[in-house]
C-alpha positions in Angstrom: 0.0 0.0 0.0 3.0 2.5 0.7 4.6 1.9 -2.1 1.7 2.0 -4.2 0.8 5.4 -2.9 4.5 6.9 -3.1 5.1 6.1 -6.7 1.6 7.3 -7.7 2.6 10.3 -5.7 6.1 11.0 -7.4 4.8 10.8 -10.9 2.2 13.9 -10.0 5.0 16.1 -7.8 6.7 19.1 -9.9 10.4 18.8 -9.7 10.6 22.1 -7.5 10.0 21.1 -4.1 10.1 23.3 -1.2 13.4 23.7 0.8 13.8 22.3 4.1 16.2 22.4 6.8 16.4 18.3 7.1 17.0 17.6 3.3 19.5 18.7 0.7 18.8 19.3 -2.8 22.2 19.5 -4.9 20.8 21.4 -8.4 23.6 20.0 -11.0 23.7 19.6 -15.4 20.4 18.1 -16.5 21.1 14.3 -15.9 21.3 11.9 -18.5 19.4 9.1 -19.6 17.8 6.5 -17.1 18.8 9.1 -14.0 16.8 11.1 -11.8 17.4 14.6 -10.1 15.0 14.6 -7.0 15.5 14.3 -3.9 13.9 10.5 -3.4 15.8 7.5 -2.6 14.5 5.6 -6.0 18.2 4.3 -7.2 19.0 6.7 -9.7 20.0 9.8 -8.7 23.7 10.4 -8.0 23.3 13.6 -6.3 21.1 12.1 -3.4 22.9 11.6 0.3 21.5 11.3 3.1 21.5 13.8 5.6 21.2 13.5 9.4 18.2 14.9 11.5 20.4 17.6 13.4 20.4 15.3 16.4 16.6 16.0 16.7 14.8 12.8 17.3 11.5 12.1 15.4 8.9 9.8 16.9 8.1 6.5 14.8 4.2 7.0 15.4 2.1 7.8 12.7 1.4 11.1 13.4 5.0 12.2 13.7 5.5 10.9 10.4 3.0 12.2 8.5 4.1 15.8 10.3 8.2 14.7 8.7 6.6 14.2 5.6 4.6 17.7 5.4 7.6 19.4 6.3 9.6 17.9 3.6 7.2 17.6 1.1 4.8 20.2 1.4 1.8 17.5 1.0 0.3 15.5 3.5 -0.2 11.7 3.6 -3.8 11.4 4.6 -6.4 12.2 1.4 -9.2 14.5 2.0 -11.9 12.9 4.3 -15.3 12.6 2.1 -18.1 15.1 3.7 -20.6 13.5 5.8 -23.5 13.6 5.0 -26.1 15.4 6.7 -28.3 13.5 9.3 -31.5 12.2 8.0 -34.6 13.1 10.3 -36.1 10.1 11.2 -39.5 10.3 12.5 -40.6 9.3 15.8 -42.0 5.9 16.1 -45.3 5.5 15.4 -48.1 4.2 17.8 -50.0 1.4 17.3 -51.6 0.6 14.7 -50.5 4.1 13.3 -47.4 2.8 10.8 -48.1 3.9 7.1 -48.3 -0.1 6.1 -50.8 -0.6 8.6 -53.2 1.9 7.6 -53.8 0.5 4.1 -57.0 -0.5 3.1 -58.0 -4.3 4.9 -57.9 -5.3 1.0 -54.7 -3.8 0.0 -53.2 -5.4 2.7 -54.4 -8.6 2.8 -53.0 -8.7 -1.3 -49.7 -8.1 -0.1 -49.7 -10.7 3.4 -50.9 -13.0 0.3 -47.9 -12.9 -1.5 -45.6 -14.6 1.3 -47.9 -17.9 1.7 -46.2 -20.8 0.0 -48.3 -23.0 -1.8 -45.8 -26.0 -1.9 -44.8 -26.9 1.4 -40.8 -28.3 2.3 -40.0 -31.5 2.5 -39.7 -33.3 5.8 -40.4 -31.5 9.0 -39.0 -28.0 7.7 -41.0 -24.4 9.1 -43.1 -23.6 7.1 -44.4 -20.3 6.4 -42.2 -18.5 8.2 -42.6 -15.3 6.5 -46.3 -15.5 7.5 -45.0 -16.5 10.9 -43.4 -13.1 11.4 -46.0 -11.0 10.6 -47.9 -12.5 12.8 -45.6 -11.0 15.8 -45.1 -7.9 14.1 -48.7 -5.8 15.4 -52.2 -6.5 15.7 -52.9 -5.2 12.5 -50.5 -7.2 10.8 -51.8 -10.2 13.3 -55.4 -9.9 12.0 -54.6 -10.1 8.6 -52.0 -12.6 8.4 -54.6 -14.8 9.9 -56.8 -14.4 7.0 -54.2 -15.6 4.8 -52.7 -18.2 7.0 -55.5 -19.9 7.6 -57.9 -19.5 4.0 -55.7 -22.3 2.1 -54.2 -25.0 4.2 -51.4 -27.3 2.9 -51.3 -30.4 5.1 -48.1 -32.3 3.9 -48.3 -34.6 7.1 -50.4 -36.6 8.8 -48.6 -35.1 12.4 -49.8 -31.8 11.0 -53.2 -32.2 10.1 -53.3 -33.6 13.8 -52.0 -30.1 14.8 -54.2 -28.2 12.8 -57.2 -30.3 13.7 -56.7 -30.1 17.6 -55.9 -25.8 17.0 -59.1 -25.4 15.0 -60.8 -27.9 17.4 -59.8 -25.6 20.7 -60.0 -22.6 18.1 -63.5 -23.2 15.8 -63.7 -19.2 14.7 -60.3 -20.1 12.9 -62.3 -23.1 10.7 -64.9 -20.6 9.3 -61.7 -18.9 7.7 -60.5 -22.1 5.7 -61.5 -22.1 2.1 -58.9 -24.5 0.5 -57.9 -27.9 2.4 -54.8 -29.0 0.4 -54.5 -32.5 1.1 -53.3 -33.4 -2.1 -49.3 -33.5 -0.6 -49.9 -35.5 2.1 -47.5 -39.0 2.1 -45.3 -40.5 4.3 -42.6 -41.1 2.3 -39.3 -39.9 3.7 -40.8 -40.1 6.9 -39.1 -43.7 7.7 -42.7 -45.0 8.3 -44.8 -47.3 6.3 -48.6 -46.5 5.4 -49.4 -49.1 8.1 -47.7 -47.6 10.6 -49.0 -44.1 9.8 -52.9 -45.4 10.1 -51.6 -47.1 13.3 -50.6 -43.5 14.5 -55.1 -42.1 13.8 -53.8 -38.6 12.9 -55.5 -38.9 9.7 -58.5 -41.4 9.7 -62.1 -41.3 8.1 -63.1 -40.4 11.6 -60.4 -37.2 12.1 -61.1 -36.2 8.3 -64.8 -36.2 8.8 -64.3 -34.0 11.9 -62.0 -31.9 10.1 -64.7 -31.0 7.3 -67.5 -30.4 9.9 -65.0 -27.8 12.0 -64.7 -25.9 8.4 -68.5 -25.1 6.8 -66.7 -22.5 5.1 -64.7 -24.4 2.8 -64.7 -24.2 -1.2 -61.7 -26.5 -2.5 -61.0 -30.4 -1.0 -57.8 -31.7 -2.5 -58.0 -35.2 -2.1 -55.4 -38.1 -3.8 -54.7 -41.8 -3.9 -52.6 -41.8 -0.6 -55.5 -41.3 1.4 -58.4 -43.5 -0.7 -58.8 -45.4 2.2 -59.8 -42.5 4.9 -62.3 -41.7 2.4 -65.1 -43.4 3.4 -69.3 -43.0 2.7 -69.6 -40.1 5.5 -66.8 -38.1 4.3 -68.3 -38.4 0.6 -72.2 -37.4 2.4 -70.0 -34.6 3.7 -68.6 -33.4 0.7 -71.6 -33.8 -1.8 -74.5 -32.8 0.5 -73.8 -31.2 3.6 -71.0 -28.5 2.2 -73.4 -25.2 0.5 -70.5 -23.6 -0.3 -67.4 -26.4 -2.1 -67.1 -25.6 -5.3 -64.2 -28.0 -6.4 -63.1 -31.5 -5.3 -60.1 -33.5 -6.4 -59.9 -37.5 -5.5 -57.2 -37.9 -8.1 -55.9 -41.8 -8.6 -58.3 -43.2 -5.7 -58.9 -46.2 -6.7 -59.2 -48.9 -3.3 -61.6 -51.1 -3.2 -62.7 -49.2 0.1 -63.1 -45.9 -1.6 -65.1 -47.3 -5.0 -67.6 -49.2 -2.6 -68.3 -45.6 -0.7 -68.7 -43.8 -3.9 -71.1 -46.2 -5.5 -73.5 -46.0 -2.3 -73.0 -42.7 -2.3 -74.4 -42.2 -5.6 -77.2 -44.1 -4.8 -78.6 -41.0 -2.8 -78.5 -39.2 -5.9 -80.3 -42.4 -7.6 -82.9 -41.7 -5.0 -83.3 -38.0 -5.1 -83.1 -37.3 -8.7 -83.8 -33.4 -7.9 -81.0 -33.0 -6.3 -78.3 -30.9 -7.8 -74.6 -29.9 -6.6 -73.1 -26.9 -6.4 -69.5 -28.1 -7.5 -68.0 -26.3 -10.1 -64.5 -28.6 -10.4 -64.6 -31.9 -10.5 -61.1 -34.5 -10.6 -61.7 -37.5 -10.9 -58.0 -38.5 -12.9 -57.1 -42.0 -13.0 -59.7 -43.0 -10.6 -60.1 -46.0 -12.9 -62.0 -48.4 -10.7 -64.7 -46.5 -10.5 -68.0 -48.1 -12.4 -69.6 -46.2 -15.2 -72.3 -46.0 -13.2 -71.1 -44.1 -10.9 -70.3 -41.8 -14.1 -73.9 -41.8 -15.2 -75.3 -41.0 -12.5 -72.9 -37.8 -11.0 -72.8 -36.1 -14.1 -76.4 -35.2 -14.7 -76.6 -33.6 -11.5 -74.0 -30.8 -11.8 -75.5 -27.8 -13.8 -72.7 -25.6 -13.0 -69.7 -27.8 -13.8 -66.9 -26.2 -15.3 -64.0 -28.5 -15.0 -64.1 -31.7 -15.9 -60.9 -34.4 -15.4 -61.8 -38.3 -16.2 -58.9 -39.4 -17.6 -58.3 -42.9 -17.5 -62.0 -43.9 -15.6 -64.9 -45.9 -17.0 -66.7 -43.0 -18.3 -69.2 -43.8 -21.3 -70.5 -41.9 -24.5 -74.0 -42.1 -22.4 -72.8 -40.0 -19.1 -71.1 -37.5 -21.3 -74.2 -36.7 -23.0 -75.9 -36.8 -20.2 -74.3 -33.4 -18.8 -77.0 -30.5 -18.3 -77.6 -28.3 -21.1 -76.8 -25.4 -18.4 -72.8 -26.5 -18.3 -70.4 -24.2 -19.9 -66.9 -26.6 -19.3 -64.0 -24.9 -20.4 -61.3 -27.7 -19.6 -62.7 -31.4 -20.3 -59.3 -34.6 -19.8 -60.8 -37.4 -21.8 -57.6 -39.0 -22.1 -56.9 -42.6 -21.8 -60.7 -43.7 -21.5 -61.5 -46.5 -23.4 -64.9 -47.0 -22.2 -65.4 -44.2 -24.7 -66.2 -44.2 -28.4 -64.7 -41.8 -31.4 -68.4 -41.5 -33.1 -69.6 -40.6 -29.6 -66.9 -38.2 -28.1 -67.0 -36.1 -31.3 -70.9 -36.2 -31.7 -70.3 -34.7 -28.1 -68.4 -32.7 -29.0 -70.2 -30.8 -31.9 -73.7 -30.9 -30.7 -73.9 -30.7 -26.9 -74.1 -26.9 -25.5 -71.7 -27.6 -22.8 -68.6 -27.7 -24.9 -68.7 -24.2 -27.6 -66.0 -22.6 -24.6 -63.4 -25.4 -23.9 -59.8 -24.2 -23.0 -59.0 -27.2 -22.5 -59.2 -30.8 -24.1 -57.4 -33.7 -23.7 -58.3 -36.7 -26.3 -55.3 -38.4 -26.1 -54.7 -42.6 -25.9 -52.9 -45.2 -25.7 -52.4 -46.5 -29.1 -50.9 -49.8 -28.2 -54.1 -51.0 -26.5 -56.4 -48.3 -27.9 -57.3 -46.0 -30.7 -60.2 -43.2 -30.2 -60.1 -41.2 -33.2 -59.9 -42.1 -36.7 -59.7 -40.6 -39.6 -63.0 -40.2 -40.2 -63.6 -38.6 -36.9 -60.6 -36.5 -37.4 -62.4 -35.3 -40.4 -65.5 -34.3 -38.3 -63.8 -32.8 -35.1 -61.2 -30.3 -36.3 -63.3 -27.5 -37.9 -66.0 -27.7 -35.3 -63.1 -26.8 -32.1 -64.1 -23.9 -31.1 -61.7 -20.6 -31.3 -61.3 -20.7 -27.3 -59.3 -23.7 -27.3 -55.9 -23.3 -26.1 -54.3 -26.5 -25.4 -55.4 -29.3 -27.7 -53.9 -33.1 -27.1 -55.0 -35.4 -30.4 -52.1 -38.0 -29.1 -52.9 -41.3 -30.6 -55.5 -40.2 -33.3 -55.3 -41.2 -36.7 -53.7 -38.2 -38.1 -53.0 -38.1 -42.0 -51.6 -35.3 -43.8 -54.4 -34.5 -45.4 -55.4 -32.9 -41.9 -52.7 -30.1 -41.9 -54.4 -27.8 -43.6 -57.4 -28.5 -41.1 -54.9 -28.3 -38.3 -53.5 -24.6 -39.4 -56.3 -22.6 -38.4 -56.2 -24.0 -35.0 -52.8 -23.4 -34.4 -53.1 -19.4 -34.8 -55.1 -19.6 -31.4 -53.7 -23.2 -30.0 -50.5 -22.6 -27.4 -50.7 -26.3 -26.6 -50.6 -29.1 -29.6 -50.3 -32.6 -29.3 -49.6 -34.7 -32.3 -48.1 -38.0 -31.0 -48.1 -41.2 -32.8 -49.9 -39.2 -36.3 -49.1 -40.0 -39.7 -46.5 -36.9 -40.5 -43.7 -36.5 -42.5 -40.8 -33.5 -41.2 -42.3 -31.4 -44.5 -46.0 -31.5 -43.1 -45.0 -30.2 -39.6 -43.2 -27.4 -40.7 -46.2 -26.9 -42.8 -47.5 -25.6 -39.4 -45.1 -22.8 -39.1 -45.2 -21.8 -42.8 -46.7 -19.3 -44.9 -48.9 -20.5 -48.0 -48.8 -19.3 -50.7 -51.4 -17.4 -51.9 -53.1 -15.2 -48.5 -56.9 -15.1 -49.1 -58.8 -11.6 -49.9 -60.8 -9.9 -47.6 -64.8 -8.4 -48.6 -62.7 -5.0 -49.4 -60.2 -6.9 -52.5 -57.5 -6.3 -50.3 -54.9 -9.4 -48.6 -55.7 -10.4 -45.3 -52.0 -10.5 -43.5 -50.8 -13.8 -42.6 -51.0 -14.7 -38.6 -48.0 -16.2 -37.1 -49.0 -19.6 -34.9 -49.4 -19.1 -31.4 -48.1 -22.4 -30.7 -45.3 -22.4 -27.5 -45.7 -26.6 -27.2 -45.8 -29.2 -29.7 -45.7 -33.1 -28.7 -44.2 -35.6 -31.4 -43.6 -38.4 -29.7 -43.5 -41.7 -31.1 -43.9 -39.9 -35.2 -41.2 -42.3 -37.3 -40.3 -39.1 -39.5 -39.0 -37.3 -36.6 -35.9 -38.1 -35.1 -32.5 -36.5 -34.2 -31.0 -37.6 -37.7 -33.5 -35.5 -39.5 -34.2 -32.7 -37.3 -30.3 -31.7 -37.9 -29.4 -33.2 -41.1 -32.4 -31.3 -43.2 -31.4 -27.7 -44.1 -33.0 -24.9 -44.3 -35.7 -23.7 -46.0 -37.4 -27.5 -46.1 -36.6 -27.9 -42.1 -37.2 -24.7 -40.1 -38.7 -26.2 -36.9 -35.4 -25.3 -34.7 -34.9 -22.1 -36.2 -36.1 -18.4 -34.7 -38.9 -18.9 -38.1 -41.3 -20.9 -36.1 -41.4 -18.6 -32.7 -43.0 -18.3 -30.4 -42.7 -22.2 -30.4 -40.5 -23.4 -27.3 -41.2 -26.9 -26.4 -41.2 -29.9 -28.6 -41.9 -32.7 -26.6 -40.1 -36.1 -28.0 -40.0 -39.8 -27.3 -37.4 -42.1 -25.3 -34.7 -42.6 -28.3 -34.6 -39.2 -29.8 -34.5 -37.7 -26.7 -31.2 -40.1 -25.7 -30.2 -39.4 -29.6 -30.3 -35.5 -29.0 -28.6 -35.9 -25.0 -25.7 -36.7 -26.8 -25.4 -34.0 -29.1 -24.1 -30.9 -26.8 -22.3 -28.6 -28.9 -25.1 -28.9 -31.3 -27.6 -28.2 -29.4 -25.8 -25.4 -28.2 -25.0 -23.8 -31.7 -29.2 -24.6 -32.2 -29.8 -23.0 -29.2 -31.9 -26.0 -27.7 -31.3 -28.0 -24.6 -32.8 -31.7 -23.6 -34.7 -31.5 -20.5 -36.2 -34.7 -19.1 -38.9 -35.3 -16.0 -39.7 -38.6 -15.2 -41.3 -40.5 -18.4 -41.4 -37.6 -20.4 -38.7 -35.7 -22.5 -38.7 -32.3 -24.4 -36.5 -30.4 -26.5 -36.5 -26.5 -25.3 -35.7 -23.7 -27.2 -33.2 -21.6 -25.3 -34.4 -17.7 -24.4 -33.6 -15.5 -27.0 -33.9 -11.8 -26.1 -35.7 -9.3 -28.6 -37.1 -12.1 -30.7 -40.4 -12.8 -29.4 -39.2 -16.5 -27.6 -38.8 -16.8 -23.7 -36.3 -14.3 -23.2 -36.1 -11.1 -21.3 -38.9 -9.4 -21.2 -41.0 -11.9 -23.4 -44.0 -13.9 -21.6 -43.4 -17.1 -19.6 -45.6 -20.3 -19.2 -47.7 -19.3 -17.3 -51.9 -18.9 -18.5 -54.8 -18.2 -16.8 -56.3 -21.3 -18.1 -53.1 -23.2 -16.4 -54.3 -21.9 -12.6 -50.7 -21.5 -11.6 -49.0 -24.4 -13.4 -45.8 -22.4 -15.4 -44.7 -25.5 -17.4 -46.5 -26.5 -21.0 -47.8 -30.0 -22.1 -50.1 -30.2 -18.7 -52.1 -33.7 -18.5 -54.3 -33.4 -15.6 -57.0 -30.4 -15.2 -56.1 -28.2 -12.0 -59.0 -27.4 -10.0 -57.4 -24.8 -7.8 -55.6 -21.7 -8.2 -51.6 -22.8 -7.1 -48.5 -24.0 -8.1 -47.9 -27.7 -8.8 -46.1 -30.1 -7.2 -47.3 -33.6 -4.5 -48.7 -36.2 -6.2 -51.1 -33.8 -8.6 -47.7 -32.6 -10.2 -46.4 -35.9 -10.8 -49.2 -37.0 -12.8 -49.6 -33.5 -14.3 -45.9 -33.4 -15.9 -43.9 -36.4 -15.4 -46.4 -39.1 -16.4 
């Protein structure tokens, strides 16, 4: 540090320096070359000696020091000190309930406590919603509103911690008419180091504590339910849920399928078998991979829900019959049909274009599983693309009987269609990119003038299992007959792929990185993602991201299970959602 400072200092220092009793100057010729006439001890002056101090004794401290140096030097070691600044008036402390934040309208601030709940709880035994936690010790104010949000949506990830929450709103019951979401739908013991026997040895979480729990909450609108806890849902908890709660307006039992949980839901029914006046107020219905469950069961549910909105059967028992038998007053917007094979392709399509409750879907899901089942043929291809309404969004035609013939059918949809599935059809490379392309000829509007061409709005596009795609041809077919990598077919930024081209393409790093395109993989599934580009309309900064209203807080594309509540994903719905 001294050295650095000195040198900086003798290359700013004019050579005349001030005289001084302690120091000697000796003014000579002008020196030559690669010498120095100063009065510094750098090596290469000739006419520098030292002299002595004149028997007067300096201090080594650093204040005598920097005094020797003024006196020789005329400058002074220490560099100006920077001007404080002034003192900032800080107000006096407020009183309570007085602080600017706290005098907010209730609304405003309950939109901004919002923001801190966590909709995915940790793993294990980790706090949870600490942030929440806080505010609860911060003032009264804060107290009150942080209970609003604390307790309106409750994510029970345990069984120990339903336990808790029962026994609190149990010695508590004005904090049960706050609930409007129980979030069940993470609950496992896995990790835990205890079996499922040993957890329904501990009765935290039993048909009998459940039922309890829904009575101590009247208030309640959303019951996330899944397959972990089938058996705790017995014929009381299902009364509870159907008939004795005014105000739920969506219920998920995704992937119960014990024999204990279809034998409640068939008697259950039968109440509806004996009151056929009765109608239910649910809006949201999940039913995914709840395959055990009889079509009856089907037949007899759906004509008693007028107000039904969403509607997820995938992989059930459901029939042509209890599809048409949905109330004319039902406007669905997202309908999973995929993986039903108790379902025909002349039926789901005469659903499809005559029955009122379909002309808004967002949603649809027709996929199947071609190695045991095909739903839609040509022919029904034929008679189901131009009758899709222009809400759809996300369209999955995985497994259908797809022929090239159909692009041009398929090419208006995609100019309103973010989601496209397209697994197992009958397309060459050429027809995909068809997709993306511009014809030739635009058509003429009523005033003789060219209607401009409309980019596709598609962001996802699944071709799995399609012979013509594979890594070989995606890289080895130029441009202009391949341009489904390049920044031509944007806003597209997921191609979803099967097992061996996504293994083919793993393997291929620097190209993918001179593409721009990067393998990402969750557990069955496989996709090929574009890389953000900024400025060009893609995912890059300042461009849009995954998420959609119609997704209700899911941020990832190529979704397989209808949400029924606002939230992120994750638990056992986000596993059959994105990885299945």
């Amino acid at each position: 540090m001294r050295s650095g400072i000195a040198q900086s200092f003798l290359e700013s220092v004019n050579a005349s320096l001030p005289t001084s009793p302690d120091a000697v100057h000796i003014v000579g010729s002008p020196t030559g070359p690669g010498t120095c006439d100063c009065c510094c001890r750098c090596g290469r002056s000739p006419k520098w000696q030292p002299v002595g101090l004149g028997r007067k004794r300096r201090s080594k401290s650093y204040t005598a020091l920097r005094t020797g140096i003024s006196e020789l030097s005329g400058w002074d070691l220490e560099l100006p000190r920077r001007q404080e600044p002034a003192e900032i008036e800080v107000e006096k402390s407020y009183g309570p309930g007085g602080a600017p934040i706290e005098r907010l309208p209730v609304e405003v601030l309950d939109e901004i406590i919002t923001q801190l709940a966590v909709d995915i709880p940790p793993a294990g035994y980790g706090p949870r919603n600490v942030d929440l936690v806080a505010c609860l010790l911060t003032s009264k104010t804060f107290h009150v509103a942080t209970i609003n949000t604390l307790y309106s949506q409750i994510t029970l990830p345990h069984s120990s911690i339903f336990a808790k929450f029962l026994h609190h709103v149990s010695e508590y019951p004005g904090f049960g008419t706050i609930v409007r979401r129980l979030d069940l739908s993470h609950t496992t013991s896995v990790g835990l180091g205890r079996s499922r026997q040993t957890n329904a040895e501990l009765q935290n979480l039993t048909s009998k504590t459940l039922l309890k729990c829904l009575e101590l909450i009247p208030a309640v609108q959303e019951v996330l339910l899944q397959e972990n806890l089938d058996d705790d849902i017995d014929e009381d908890v299902l009364q509870k849920l159907f008939f004795r709660l005014p105000k739920l307006r969506a219920i998920d039992f995704c992937a119960s399928a014990s024999s204990s949980f279809v034998d409640a839901f068939t008697t259950t029914m039968d109440t509806l078998i004996d009151s056929p006046s009765t109608m239910l107020n649910i809006r949201r219905l999940g039913l995914h991979e709840c395959f055990t469950l009889p079509s009856l069961a089907f037949e007899t549910l759906l004509p008693h829900v007028p107000h039904l909105t969403h509607l997820d059967v995938s992989h059930t028992r459901i029939t042509d019959e209890a599809l048409m038998s949905l109330p004319a007053s039902v406007a669905l917007t997202h309908l999973n049909l995929g993986r039903c094979i108790y379902i025909t392709g002349e039926g789901v399509v005469d659903f499809l274009t005559t029955h009122p409750a379909v002309r808004s879907l967002v949603y649809l899901n027709l996929s199947c599983d071609v190695s045991r089942y095909r739903l839609l043929s040509d022919a029904d291809v034929d008679r189901l693309l131009p009758a899709l309404p222009s809400s759809l969004r996300s369209l999955n035609l995985n497994g259908a009987q797809i022929q090239p013939r159909h692009v041009p059918q398929l090419m208006p949809l995609t100019k309103h269609v973010e989601e496209l599935g397209l697994a197992c059809a009958n397309l060459s490379l050429a027809d995909v990119n068809t997709l993306f392309r511009q014809p030739g000829p635009l058509p003429t509007g009523s005033d003789g003038q060219q209607q401009p061409w409309v980019r596709p709005a598609l962001h996802y596009l699944d071709l799995t299992a399609i012979p013509a795609i594979t890594q070989s041809t995606l890289f080895n077919t130029p441009a202009p007959t391949n341009i489904l990598l390049t920044p031509a077919t944007l806003p597209l930024e997921v191609v979803e792929l099967g097992d061996k081209a996504i293994s083919s393409l793993r393997e291929c790093k620097n190209t993918n990185k001179r593409l721009g395109w990067v393998v990402k993989e969750l557990g069955r599934r496989g996709w090929y993602v574009r890389e953000p580009i900024a400025g060009a309309g893609g995912n890059g900064p300042g461009a849009t991201t995954g998420r959609r209203g119609w997704k209700m807080g899911a941020m990832w594309w190529g979704m397989r299970k209808v949400p029924v509540a606002w939230g992120e994903v994750g638990g056992v719905y986000g596993h059959y959602m994105f990885k299945k």
